[in-house]
C-alpha positions as CSV (number, residue, x, y, z in Angstrom):
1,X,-33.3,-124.5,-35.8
2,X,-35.8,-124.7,-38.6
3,X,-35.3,-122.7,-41.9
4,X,-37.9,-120.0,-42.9
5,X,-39.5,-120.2,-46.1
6,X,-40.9,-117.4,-48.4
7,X,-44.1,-118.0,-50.4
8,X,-44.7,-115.7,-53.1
9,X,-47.8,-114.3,-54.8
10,X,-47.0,-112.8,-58.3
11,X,-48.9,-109.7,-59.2
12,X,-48.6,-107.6,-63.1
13,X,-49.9,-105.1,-64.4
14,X,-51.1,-101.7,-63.7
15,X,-52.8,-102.8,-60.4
16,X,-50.0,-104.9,-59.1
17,X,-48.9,-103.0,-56.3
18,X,-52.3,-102.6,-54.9
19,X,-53.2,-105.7,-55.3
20,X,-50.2,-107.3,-53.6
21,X,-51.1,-105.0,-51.2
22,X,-54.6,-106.3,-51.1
23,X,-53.1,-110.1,-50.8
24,X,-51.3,-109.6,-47.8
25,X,-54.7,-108.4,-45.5
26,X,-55.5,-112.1,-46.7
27,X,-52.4,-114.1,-45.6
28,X,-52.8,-112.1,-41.9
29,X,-56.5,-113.1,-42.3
30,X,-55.3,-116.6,-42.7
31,X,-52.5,-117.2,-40.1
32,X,-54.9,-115.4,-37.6
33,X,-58.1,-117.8,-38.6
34,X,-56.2,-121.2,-38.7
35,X,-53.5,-120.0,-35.8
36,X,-50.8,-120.3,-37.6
37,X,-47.3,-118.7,-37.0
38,X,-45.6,-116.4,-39.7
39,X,-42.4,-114.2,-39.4
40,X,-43.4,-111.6,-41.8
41,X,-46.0,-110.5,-44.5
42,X,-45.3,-107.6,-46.9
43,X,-44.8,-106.8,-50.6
44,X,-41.9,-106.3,-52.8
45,X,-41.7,-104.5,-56.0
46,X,-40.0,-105.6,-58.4
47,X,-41.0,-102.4,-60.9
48,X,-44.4,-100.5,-61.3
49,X,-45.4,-103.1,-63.7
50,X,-44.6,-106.3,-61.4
51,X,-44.9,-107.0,-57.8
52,X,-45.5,-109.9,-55.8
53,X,-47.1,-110.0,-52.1
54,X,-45.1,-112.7,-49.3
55,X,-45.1,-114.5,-45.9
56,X,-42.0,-115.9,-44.6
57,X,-43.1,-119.1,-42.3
58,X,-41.3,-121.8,-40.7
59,X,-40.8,-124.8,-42.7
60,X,-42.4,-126.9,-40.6
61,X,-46.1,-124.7,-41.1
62,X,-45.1,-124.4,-45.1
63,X,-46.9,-127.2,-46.1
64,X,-50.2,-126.5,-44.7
65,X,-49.6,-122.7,-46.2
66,X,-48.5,-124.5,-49.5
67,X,-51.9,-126.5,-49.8
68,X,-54.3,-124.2,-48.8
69,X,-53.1,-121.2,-50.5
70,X,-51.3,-122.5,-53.7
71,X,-48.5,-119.6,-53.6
72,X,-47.0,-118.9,-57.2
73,X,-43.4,-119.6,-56.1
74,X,-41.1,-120.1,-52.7
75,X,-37.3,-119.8,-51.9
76,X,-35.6,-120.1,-48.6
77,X,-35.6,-116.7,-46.2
């Protein structure tokens, strides 16, 4: 069984829920376009200030996810 792994966008300021928000209708975009596999996209906020938008993938698929959508950060799901 392969491990899932979270990529992370990180958004501040004002705006960064929306934003997130925003990202995450362009992950789906993605996975859909290039027929890709994903477990889960959503947002989590950290505080009104800081919030960061996130697809958990298999990690066989993360490097093509890595390299064509340079994600701030990722940690194992």
């Amino acid at each position: 069984m392969s491990r899932k792994i979270k990529l992370l966008w990180d958004f501040r300021g004002e705006d960064a829920k929306e934003t997130a928000k925003h990202h995450t209708i362009h992950l789906k975009e993605f996975a859909e376009l290039e027929k890709l596999s994903f477990h889960e996209i959503d947002i989590i906020e950290q505080n009104p200030m800081l919030c960061a938008a996130f697809i958990t993938v298999d990690e066989a698929d993360m490097k093509i996810y890595r390299d064509a959508l340079k994600p701030h950060r990722g940690e194992i799901a």
